[in-house]
Backbone as CSV, one residue per row, in Angstrom:
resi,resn,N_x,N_y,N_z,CA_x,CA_y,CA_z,C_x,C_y,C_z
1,UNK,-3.860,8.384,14.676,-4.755,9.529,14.764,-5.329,9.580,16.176
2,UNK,-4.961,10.817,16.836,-5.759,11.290,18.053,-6.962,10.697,18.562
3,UNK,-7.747,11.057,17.377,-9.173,10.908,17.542,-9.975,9.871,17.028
4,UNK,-9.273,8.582,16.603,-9.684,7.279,16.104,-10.023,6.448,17.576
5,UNK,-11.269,6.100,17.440,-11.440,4.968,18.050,-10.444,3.557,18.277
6,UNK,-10.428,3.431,17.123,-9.867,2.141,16.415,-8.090,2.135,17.108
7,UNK,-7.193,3.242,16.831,-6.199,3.720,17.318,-6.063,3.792,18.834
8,UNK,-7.220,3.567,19.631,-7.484,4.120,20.673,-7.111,2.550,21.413
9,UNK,-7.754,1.929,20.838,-7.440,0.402,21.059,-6.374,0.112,20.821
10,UNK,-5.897,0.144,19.622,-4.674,-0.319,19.337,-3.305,0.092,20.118
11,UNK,-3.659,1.619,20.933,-2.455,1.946,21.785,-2.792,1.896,23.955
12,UNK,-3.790,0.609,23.447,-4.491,0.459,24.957,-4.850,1.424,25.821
13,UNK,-5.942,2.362,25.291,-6.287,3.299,25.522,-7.585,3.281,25.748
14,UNK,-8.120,1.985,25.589,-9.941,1.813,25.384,-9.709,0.239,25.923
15,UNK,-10.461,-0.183,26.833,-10.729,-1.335,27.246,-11.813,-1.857,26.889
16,UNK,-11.575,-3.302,25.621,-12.077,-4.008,24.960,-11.383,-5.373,25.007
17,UNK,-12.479,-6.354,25.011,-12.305,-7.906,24.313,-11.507,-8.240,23.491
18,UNK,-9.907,-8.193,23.775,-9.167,-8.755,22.467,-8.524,-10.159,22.396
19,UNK,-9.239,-10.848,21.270,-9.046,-12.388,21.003,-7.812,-12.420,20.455
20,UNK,-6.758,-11.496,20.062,-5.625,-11.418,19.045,-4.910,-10.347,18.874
21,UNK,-3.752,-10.551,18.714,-3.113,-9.722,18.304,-1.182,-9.854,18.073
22,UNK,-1.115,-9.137,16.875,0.166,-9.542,17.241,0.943,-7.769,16.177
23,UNK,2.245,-8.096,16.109,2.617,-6.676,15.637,2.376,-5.715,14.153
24,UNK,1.673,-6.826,13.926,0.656,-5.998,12.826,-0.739,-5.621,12.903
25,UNK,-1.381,-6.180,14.202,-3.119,-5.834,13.643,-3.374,-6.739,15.229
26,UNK,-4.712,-6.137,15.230,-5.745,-6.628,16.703,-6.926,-6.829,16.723
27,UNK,-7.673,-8.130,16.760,-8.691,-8.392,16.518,-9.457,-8.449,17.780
28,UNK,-10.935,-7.970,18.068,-11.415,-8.108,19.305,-13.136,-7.824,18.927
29,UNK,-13.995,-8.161,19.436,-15.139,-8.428,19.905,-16.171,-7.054,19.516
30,UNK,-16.752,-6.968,18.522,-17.767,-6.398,18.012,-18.098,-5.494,19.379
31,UNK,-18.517,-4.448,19.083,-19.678,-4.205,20.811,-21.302,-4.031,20.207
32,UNK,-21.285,-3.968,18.840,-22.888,-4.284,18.512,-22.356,-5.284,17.714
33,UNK,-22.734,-6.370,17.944,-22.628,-7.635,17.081,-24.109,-8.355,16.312
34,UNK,-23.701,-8.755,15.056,-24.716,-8.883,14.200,-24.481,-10.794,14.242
35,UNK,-24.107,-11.258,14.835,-24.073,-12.686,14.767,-23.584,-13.315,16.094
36,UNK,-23.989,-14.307,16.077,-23.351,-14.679,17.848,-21.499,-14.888,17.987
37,UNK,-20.850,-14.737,16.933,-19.367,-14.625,16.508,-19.230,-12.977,15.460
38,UNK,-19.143,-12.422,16.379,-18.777,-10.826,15.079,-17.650,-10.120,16.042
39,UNK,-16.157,-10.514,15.322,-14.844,-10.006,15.466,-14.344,-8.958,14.464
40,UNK,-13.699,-7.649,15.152,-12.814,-7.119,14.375,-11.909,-7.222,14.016
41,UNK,-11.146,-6.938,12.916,-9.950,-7.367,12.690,-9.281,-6.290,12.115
42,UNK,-8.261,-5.452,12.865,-7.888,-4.431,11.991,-6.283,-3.980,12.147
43,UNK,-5.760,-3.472,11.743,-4.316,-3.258,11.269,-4.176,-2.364,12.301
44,UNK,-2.646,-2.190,12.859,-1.980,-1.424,14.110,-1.898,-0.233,13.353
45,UNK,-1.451,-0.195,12.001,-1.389,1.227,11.440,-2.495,2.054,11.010
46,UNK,-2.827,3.238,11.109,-4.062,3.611,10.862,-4.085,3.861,8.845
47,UNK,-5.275,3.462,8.694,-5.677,3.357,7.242,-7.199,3.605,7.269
48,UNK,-7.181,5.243,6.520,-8.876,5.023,7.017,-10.067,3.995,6.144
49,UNK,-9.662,3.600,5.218,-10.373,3.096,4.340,-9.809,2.025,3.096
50,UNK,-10.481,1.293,2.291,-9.779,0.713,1.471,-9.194,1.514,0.072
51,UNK,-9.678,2.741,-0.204,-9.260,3.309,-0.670,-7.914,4.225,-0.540
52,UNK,-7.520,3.978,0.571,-6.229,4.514,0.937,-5.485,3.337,0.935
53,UNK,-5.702,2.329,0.294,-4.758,1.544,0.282,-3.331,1.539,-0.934
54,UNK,-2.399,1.029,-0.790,-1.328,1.398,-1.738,-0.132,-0.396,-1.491
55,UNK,0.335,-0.231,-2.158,1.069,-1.269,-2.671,2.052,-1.207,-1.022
56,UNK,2.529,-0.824,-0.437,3.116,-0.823,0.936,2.605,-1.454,1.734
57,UNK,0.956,-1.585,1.936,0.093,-1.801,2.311,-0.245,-3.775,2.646
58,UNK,0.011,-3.929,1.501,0.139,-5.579,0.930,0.129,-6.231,1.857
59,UNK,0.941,-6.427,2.262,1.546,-7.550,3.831,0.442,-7.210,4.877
60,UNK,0.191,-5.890,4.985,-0.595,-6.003,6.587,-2.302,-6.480,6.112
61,UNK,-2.367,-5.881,4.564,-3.628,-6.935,4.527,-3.890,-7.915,4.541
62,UNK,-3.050,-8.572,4.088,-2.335,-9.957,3.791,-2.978,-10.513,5.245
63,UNK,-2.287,-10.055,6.144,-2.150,-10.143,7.601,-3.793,-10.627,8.133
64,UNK,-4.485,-9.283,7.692,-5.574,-8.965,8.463,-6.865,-10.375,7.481
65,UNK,-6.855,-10.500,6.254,-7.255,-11.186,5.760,-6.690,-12.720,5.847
66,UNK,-5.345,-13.097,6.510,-4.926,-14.437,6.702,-5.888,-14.480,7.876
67,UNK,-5.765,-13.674,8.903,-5.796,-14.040,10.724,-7.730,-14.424,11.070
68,UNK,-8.806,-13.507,9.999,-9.645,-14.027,9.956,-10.082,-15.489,9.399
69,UNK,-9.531,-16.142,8.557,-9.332,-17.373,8.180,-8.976,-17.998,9.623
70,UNK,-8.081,-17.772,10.456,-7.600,-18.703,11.339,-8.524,-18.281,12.581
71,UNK,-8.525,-17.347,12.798,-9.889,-17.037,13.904,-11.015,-18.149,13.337
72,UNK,-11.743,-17.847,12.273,-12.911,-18.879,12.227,-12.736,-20.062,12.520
73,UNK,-11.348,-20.423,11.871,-10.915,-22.056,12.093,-10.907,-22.286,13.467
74,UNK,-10.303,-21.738,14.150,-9.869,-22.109,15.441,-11.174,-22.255,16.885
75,UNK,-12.368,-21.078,16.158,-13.000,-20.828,16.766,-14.450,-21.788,16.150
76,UNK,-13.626,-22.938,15.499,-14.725,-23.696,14.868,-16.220,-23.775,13.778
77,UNK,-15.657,-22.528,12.785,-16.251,-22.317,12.454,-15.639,-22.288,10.493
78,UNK,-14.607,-22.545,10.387,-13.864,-23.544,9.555,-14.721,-23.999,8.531
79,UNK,-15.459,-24.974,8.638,-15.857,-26.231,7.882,-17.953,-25.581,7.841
80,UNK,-18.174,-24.919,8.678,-19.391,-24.884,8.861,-19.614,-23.481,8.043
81,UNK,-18.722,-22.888,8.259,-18.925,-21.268,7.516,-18.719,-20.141,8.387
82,UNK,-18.238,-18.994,7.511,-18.311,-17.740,7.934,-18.507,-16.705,6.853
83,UNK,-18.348,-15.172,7.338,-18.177,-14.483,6.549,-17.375,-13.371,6.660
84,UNK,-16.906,-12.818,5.485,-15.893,-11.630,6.129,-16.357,-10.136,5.499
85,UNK,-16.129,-9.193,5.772,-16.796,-8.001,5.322,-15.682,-6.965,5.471
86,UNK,-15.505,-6.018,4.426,-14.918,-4.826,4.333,-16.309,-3.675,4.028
87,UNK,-16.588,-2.747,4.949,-17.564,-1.445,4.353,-16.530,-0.264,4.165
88,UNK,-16.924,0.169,2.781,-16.017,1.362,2.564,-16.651,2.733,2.450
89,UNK,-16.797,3.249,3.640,-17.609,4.814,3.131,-18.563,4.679,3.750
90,UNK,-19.020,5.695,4.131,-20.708,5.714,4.977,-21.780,5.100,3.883
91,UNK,-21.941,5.091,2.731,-23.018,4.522,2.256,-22.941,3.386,2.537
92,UNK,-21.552,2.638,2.586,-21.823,1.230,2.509,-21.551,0.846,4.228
93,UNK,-21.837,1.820,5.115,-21.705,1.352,6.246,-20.820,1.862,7.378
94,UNK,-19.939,2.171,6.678,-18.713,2.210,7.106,-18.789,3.476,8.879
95,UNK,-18.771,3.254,9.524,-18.721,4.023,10.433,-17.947,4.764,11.969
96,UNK,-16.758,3.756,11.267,-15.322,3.753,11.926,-14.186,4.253,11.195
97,UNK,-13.851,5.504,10.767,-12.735,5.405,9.757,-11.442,4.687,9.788
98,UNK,-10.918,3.329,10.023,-10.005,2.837,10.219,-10.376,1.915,9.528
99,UNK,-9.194,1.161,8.672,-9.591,-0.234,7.759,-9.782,-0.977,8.829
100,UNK,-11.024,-1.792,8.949,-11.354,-3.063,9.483,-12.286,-4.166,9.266
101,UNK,-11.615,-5.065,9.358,-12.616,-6.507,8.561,-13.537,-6.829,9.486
102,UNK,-14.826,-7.161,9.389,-15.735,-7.701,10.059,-15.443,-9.657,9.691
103,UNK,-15.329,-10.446,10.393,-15.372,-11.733,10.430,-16.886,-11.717,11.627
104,UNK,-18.174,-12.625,11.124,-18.936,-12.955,11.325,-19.665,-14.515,10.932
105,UNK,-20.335,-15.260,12.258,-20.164,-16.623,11.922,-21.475,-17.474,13.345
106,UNK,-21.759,-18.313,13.417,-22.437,-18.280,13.956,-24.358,-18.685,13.986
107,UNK,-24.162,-18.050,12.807,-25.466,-18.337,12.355,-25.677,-18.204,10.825
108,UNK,-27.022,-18.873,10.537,-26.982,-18.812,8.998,-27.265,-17.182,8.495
109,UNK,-26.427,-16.687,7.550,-25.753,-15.643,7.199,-26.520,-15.732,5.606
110,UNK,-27.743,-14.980,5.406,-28.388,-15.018,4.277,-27.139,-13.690,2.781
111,UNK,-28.367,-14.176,2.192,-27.627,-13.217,0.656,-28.865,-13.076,-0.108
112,UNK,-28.520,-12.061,-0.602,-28.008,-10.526,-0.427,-28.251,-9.809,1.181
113,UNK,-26.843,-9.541,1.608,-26.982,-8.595,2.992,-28.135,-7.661,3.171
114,UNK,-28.494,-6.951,4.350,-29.039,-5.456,4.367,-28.801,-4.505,4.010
């Protein structure tokens, strides 16, 4: 999509912090970050939401939900904790239409969220 942010990155079109990437998905550096570790993690194909998701789909989530596991690990945060976040929809946040995981870590990470 033209007019996706998210897309915008993904076809190096926006110069951003990217810790990752490979031919499914690109993870890179919050620009308002809610923890002293808050990475995106989102799929090369555009998907605006989790509700557009479909059985085709499988593998690249697969993807996007393995690579945050190994980001935390790697980035030492493994054994101590993290957290991962999907917002779907403006009520719950959502303010990027492109599927993307928030991985956040860093600090103690209370419950129930904001």
């Amino acid at each position: 999509m033209s007019d996706c942010l998210f897309c915008k990155i993904v076809n190096g079109d926006l110069d951003t912090e990217i810790v990752y990437e490979n031919e499914d998905l690109v993870a890179f550096r919050d620009i308002n970050p809610q923890a002293p570790t808050h990475l995106l993690i989102i799929p090369r194909l555009h998907i605006s939401t989790l509700n557009d998701l479909n059985p085709k789909h499988d593998r690249v989530l697969g993807s996007v939900v393995r690579c945050a596991g190994e980001l935390a690990k790697s980035l030492g945060y493994g054994e101590e904790g993290y957290r991962t976040v999907f917002n779907c929809n403006e009520a719950a946040g959502q303010t990027v239409f492109h599927l993307h995981l928030h991985l956040l870590a860093g600090r103690h990470l209370a419950w129930p969220p904001g």
